[in-house]
N, C-alpha and C positions, 0 to 999 in steps of 0.2 A: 636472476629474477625471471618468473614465468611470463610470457609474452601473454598481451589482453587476448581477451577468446570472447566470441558470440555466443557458444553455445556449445555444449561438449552430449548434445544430444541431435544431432546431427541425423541420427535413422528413424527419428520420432515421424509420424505424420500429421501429428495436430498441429494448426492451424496457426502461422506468426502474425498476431495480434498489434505487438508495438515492436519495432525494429530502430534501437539507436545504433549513429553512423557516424564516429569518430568525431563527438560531441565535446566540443570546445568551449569553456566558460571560462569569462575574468572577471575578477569585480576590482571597478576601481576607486580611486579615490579623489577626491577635489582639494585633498587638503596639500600645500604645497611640504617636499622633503619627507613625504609620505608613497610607500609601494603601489603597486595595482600585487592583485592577488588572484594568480591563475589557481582557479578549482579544477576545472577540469580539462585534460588536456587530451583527447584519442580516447572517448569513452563509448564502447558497443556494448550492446546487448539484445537479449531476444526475450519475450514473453512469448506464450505459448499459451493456447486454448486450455482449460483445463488443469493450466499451472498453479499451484500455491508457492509466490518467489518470495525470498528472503533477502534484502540488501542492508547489508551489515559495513561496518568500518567504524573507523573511530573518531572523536568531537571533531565536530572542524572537516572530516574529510571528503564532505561534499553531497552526502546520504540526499537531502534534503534539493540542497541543489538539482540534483538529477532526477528527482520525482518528479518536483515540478515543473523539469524541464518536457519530459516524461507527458505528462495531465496538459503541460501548453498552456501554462499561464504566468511560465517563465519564457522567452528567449535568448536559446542559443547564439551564443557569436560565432561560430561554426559548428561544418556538420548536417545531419539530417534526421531527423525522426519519423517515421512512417506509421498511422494506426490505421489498423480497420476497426470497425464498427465502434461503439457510442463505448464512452468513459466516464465513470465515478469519483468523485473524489471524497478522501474523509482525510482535512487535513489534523493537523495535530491541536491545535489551538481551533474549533468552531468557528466558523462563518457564519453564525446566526444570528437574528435580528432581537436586539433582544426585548424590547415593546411589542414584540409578535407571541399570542400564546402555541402552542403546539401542533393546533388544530389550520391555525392561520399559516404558519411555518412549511406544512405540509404543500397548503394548496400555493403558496406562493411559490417553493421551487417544482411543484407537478406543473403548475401553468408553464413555468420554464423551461422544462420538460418538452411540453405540450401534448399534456398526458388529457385524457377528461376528467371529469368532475368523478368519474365512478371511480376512473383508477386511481385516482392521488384515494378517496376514498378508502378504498380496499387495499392498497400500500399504505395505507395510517393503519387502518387495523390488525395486516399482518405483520409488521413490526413491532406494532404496540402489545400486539398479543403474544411474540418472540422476545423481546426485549424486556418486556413486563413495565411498560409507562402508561399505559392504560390510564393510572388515575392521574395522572400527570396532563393529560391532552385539552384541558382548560386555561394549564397556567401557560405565563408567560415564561420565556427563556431565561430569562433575568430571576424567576423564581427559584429556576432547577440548582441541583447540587451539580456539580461537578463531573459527576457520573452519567447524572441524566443528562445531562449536556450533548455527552459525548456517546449516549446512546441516539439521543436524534440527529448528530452530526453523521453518526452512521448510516442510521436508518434514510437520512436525506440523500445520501451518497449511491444509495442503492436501492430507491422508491423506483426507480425507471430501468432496472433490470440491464445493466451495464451490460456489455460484453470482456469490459477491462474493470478492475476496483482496486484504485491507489489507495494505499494508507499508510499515513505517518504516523506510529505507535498508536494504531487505534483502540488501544485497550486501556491509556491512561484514565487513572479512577473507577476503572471498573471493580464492581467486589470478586470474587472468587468466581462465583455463582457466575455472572456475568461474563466474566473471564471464559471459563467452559463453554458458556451459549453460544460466546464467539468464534471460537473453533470450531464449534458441532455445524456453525453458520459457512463458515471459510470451505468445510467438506462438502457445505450441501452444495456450492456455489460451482467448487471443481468438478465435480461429479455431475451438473449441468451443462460443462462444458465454459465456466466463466473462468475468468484468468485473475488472479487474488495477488496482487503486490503489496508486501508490504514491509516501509522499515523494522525493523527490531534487534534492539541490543541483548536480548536474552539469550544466552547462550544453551539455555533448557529446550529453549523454542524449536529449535537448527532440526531436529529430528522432526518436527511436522511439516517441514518444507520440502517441495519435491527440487526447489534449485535454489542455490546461495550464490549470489554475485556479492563482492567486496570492493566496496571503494575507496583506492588506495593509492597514492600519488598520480591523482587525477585521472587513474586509468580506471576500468572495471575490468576482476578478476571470476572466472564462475570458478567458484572452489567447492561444488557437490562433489565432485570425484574424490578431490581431497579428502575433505570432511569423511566421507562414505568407506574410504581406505583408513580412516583415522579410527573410526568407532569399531570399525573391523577386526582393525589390531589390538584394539582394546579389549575387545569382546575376547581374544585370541590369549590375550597374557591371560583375563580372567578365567578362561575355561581351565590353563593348565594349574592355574595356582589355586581351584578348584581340587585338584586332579590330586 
Protein backbone atom coordinates (compact mmCIF):
# COMPACT_ATOMS: atom_id res chain seq x y z
CA UNK A 1 0.00 0.00 0.00
CA UNK A 2 1.06 3.55 -0.94
CA UNK A 3 2.20 5.68 2.00
CA UNK A 4 -0.39 8.96 2.78
CA UNK A 5 1.07 12.08 0.61
CA UNK A 6 0.23 15.92 0.98
CA UNK A 7 0.49 16.69 -2.15
CA UNK A 8 2.27 15.32 -5.32
CA UNK A 9 2.35 18.82 -6.66
CA UNK A 10 5.11 19.89 -4.94
CA UNK A 11 6.71 22.53 -7.82
CA UNK A 12 3.28 24.33 -8.00
CA UNK A 13 3.53 28.04 -6.60
CA UNK A 14 -0.09 28.63 -5.62
CA UNK A 15 -0.78 29.55 -2.54
CA UNK A 16 -1.64 26.50 0.54
CA UNK A 17 -5.02 27.65 1.64
CA UNK A 18 -6.10 24.69 4.17
CA UNK A 19 -3.21 22.40 5.32
CA UNK A 20 -4.37 19.11 7.32
CA UNK A 21 -1.64 17.45 9.67
CA UNK A 22 -1.96 13.92 10.54
CA UNK A 23 -5.65 14.36 11.58
CA UNK A 24 -6.95 11.91 14.00
CA UNK A 25 -10.86 11.18 14.55
CA UNK A 26 -12.79 8.58 16.76
CA UNK A 27 -16.22 8.55 17.33
CA UNK A 28 -17.36 6.82 20.34
CA UNK A 29 -19.98 5.27 21.89
CA UNK A 30 -21.86 5.35 25.36
CA UNK A 31 -23.58 2.31 24.82
CA UNK A 32 -21.94 -0.44 27.10
CA UNK A 33 -20.22 -3.89 25.03
CA UNK A 34 -20.24 -1.41 22.17
CA UNK A 35 -16.75 -0.11 20.02
CA UNK A 36 -15.46 3.47 19.54
CA UNK A 37 -14.91 3.79 15.81
CA UNK A 38 -11.57 5.43 14.59
CA UNK A 39 -12.32 7.47 11.22
CA UNK A 40 -9.49 8.79 10.80
CA UNK A 41 -6.19 7.95 11.63
CA UNK A 42 -2.64 10.18 10.00
CA UNK A 43 -4.87 12.14 7.63
CA UNK A 44 -2.80 15.22 5.31
CA UNK A 45 -3.60 17.19 2.88
CA UNK A 46 -3.13 20.45 0.90
CA UNK A 47 -5.61 22.75 -0.90
CA UNK A 48 -4.20 25.10 -3.06
CA UNK A 49 -5.41 28.55 -4.55
CA UNK A 50 -6.89 27.90 -7.61
CA UNK A 51 -7.65 24.28 -7.10
CA UNK A 52 -10.78 22.39 -8.08
CA UNK A 53 -10.25 19.02 -5.35
CA UNK A 54 -12.14 16.07 -5.51
CA UNK A 55 -12.32 13.81 -2.27
CA UNK A 56 -13.64 10.47 -3.08
CA UNK A 57 -13.94 7.03 -0.93
CA UNK A 58 -16.47 4.83 -0.10
CA UNK A 59 -19.84 4.76 2.45
CA UNK A 60 -18.54 5.07 5.75
CA UNK A 61 -15.03 6.14 4.98
CA UNK A 62 -14.87 9.26 6.46
CA UNK A 63 -15.43 11.82 3.17
CA UNK A 64 -17.78 13.85 5.43
CA UNK A 65 -15.77 13.49 8.46
CA UNK A 66 -12.77 15.38 7.08
CA UNK A 67 -14.72 18.26 5.45
CA UNK A 68 -16.02 19.20 8.39
CA UNK A 69 -13.21 18.83 10.04
CA UNK A 70 -11.62 20.85 7.13
CA UNK A 71 -14.62 24.05 7.50
CA UNK A 72 -14.03 23.66 11.65
CA UNK A 73 -17.17 23.00 12.80
CA UNK A 74 -16.07 19.51 13.62
CA UNK A 75 -13.10 18.94 16.09
CA UNK A 76 -10.19 16.98 15.63
CA UNK A 77 -8.99 14.67 18.49
CA UNK A 78 -5.54 15.02 17.11
CA UNK A 79 -3.47 16.86 14.67
CA UNK A 80 -3.67 20.18 13.00
CA UNK A 81 -5.44 22.17 10.43
CA UNK A 82 -4.16 25.46 9.22
CA UNK A 83 -6.38 28.12 6.92
CA UNK A 84 -5.66 31.10 5.34
CA UNK A 85 -8.18 33.37 4.40
CA UNK A 86 -12.25 33.26 4.92
CA UNK A 87 -14.20 29.74 4.11
CA UNK A 88 -17.55 28.73 2.52
CA UNK A 89 -19.61 26.12 3.39
CA UNK A 90 -22.38 24.30 1.27
CA UNK A 91 -23.17 21.37 3.39
CA UNK A 92 -25.14 18.43 1.85
CA UNK A 93 -28.44 18.71 3.85
CA UNK A 94 -29.14 23.02 4.10
CA UNK A 95 -28.80 24.91 7.05
CA UNK A 96 -31.53 27.15 6.35
CA UNK A 97 -34.15 28.68 8.20
CA UNK A 98 -37.08 27.67 7.05
CA UNK A 99 -39.73 30.61 8.21
CA UNK A 100 -37.26 32.80 6.55
CA UNK A 101 -38.23 33.86 2.77
CA UNK A 102 -35.07 34.15 0.43
CA UNK A 103 -34.75 37.78 0.62
CA UNK A 104 -34.56 37.47 4.54
CA UNK A 105 -32.16 34.37 4.22
CA UNK A 106 -29.78 36.45 2.31
CA UNK A 107 -29.42 39.37 4.73
CA UNK A 108 -29.25 37.21 7.72
CA UNK A 109 -26.03 35.20 6.72
CA UNK A 110 -24.57 38.79 4.71
CA UNK A 111 -25.07 40.29 8.40
CA UNK A 112 -23.07 37.34 9.52
CA UNK A 113 -20.80 37.94 7.00
CA UNK A 114 -20.61 41.39 8.05
CA UNK A 115 -21.14 42.29 4.54
CA UNK A 116 -23.50 45.74 4.00
CA UNK A 117 -26.71 46.14 3.21
CA UNK A 118 -25.51 46.78 -0.79
CA UNK A 119 -23.44 43.82 -0.77
CA UNK A 120 -25.72 40.90 0.61
CA UNK A 121 -27.85 42.99 -1.96
CA UNK A 122 -25.91 42.62 -5.07
CA UNK A 123 -24.92 38.79 -3.88
CA UNK A 124 -28.77 38.24 -3.97
CA UNK A 125 -28.96 39.41 -7.28
CA UNK A 126 -26.00 37.86 -8.84
CA UNK A 127 -26.75 34.53 -7.81
CA UNK A 128 -30.34 34.83 -8.39
CA UNK A 129 -29.50 35.88 -11.76
CA UNK A 130 -26.82 32.80 -12.19
CA UNK A 131 -28.77 30.30 -10.55
CA UNK A 132 -32.09 31.43 -12.09
CA UNK A 133 -34.26 31.92 -8.41
CA UNK A 134 -35.24 35.14 -9.14
CA UNK A 135 -38.76 34.44 -8.88
CA UNK A 136 -38.33 32.43 -5.87
CA UNK A 137 -36.71 35.56 -3.62
CA UNK A 138 -40.24 36.12 -1.71
CA UNK A 139 -40.78 32.69 -0.74
CA UNK A 140 -40.09 31.09 2.21
CA UNK A 141 -37.41 28.12 2.35
CA UNK A 142 -40.03 25.80 3.43
CA UNK A 143 -41.72 26.78 -0.04
CA UNK A 144 -38.82 25.72 -2.25
CA UNK A 145 -38.31 22.18 -4.12
CA UNK A 146 -35.62 20.63 -3.32
CA UNK A 147 -33.30 21.97 -5.88
CA UNK A 148 -34.08 25.42 -4.92
CA UNK A 149 -33.05 24.55 -1.72
CA UNK A 150 -29.94 23.70 -2.57
CA UNK A 151 -29.43 26.51 -5.01
CA UNK A 152 -29.57 29.01 -1.97
CA UNK A 153 -27.53 26.70 0.16
CA UNK A 154 -24.89 27.45 -2.42
CA UNK A 155 -25.48 30.72 -3.19
CA UNK A 156 -25.22 31.44 0.84
CA UNK A 157 -21.88 29.56 0.92
CA UNK A 158 -20.52 31.92 -1.56
CA UNK A 159 -22.44 35.49 -1.16
CA UNK A 160 -19.00 36.60 0.80
CA UNK A 161 -16.52 35.52 -1.96
CA UNK A 162 -14.65 32.84 0.12
CA UNK A 163 -11.07 32.20 -0.49
CA UNK A 164 -11.87 28.25 0.31
CA UNK A 165 -15.61 26.73 -0.93
CA UNK A 166 -16.33 23.36 0.82
CA UNK A 167 -19.01 21.18 -0.59
CA UNK A 168 -20.70 18.14 0.30
CA UNK A 169 -22.30 16.76 -3.18
CA UNK A 170 -23.47 20.24 -3.80
CA UNK A 171 -25.26 19.46 -6.86
CA UNK A 172 -28.05 17.05 -5.14
CA UNK A 173 -31.42 17.82 -6.94
CA UNK A 174 -30.15 19.82 -9.31
CA UNK A 175 -31.64 19.58 -12.97
CA UNK A 176 -29.22 19.14 -15.73
CA UNK A 177 -29.27 22.66 -16.65
CA UNK A 178 -28.23 23.39 -13.17
CA UNK A 179 -25.89 20.85 -13.14
CA UNK A 180 -23.75 22.69 -15.94
CA UNK A 181 -24.19 26.21 -14.33
CA UNK A 182 -22.41 24.54 -11.55
CA UNK A 183 -19.33 23.76 -13.20
CA UNK A 184 -19.31 26.67 -15.54
CA UNK A 185 -19.39 28.42 -11.64
CA UNK A 186 -16.57 26.00 -9.97
CA UNK A 187 -14.21 27.26 -13.36
CA UNK A 188 -15.14 30.80 -12.88
CA UNK A 189 -14.21 30.48 -9.22
CA UNK A 190 -10.59 28.65 -9.95
CA UNK A 191 -9.64 30.98 -12.57
CA UNK A 192 -10.13 33.85 -9.78
CA UNK A 193 -7.81 32.27 -7.79
CA UNK A 194 -10.67 30.41 -5.22
CA UNK A 195 -9.92 26.88 -4.04
CA UNK A 196 -13.23 24.60 -4.92
CA UNK A 197 -13.41 21.31 -2.52
CA UNK A 198 -15.64 19.17 -3.16
CA UNK A 199 -17.06 15.61 -2.13
CA UNK A 200 -18.22 13.45 -4.99
CA UNK A 201 -19.05 9.89 -5.85
CA UNK A 202 -19.23 10.47 -9.64
CA UNK A 203 -16.70 8.86 -11.27
CA UNK A 204 -17.60 10.94 -14.77
CA UNK A 205 -16.75 14.03 -12.63
CA UNK A 206 -12.81 12.79 -11.69
CA UNK A 207 -11.76 14.57 -15.14
CA UNK A 208 -12.82 18.08 -14.05
CA UNK A 209 -10.80 17.89 -11.00
CA UNK A 210 -7.48 19.34 -11.09
CA UNK A 211 -6.53 16.92 -7.70
CA UNK A 212 -8.24 13.71 -6.24
CA UNK A 213 -7.60 12.78 -2.60
CA UNK A 214 -9.30 9.29 -1.32
CA UNK A 215 -10.12 8.38 1.89
CA UNK A 216 -9.24 5.15 2.79
CA UNK A 217 -8.39 3.37 6.08
CA UNK A 218 -8.45 6.54 7.79
CA UNK A 219 -5.59 7.71 5.72
CA UNK A 220 -5.78 10.36 2.75
CA UNK A 221 -4.45 9.16 -0.54
CA UNK A 222 -3.78 11.99 -3.54
CA UNK A 223 -4.34 9.67 -6.46
CA UNK A 224 -4.24 12.44 -9.60
CA UNK A 225 -1.04 10.89 -10.71
CA UNK A 226 -2.89 7.74 -10.56
CA UNK A 227 -5.90 8.41 -12.01
CA UNK A 228 -3.95 10.67 -14.81
CA UNK A 229 -1.60 7.46 -15.74
CA UNK A 230 -4.96 5.44 -15.63
CA UNK A 231 -6.97 7.57 -18.39
CA UNK A 232 -3.51 7.73 -20.26
CA UNK A 233 -3.36 4.10 -20.78
CA UNK A 234 -6.74 4.06 -21.63
CA UNK A 235 -6.50 6.56 -24.14
CA UNK A 236 -3.24 4.38 -25.37
CA UNK A 237 -5.21 0.79 -25.72
CA UNK A 238 -7.91 2.94 -27.50
CA UNK A 239 -5.75 4.80 -30.11
CA UNK A 240 -4.14 1.35 -31.09
CA UNK A 241 -7.36 -0.68 -31.24
CA UNK A 242 -8.37 2.35 -33.43
CA UNK A 243 -5.28 1.58 -35.50
Amino acid sequence: MEAPTTSTTEATTSEVLVRADEIEKTYGSNLPFTRSVPVLTGANLEIRAGEIVGIVGGNGSGKSTLMNILVGVLKQDSGAVERTGTVGWCPQEPLLYDRLTVTETFRLFGSGYGMTAEEIDEAKRRFASKLDFEQYLDYRIDQLSGGNRQKINLSIALMHDPDVLMLDEPYTGFDWETYLIFWDLADELAADGTAVVMISHLIEEQSRLDRIYEVRDGHVYDVTERESETEATTGERRRKADE
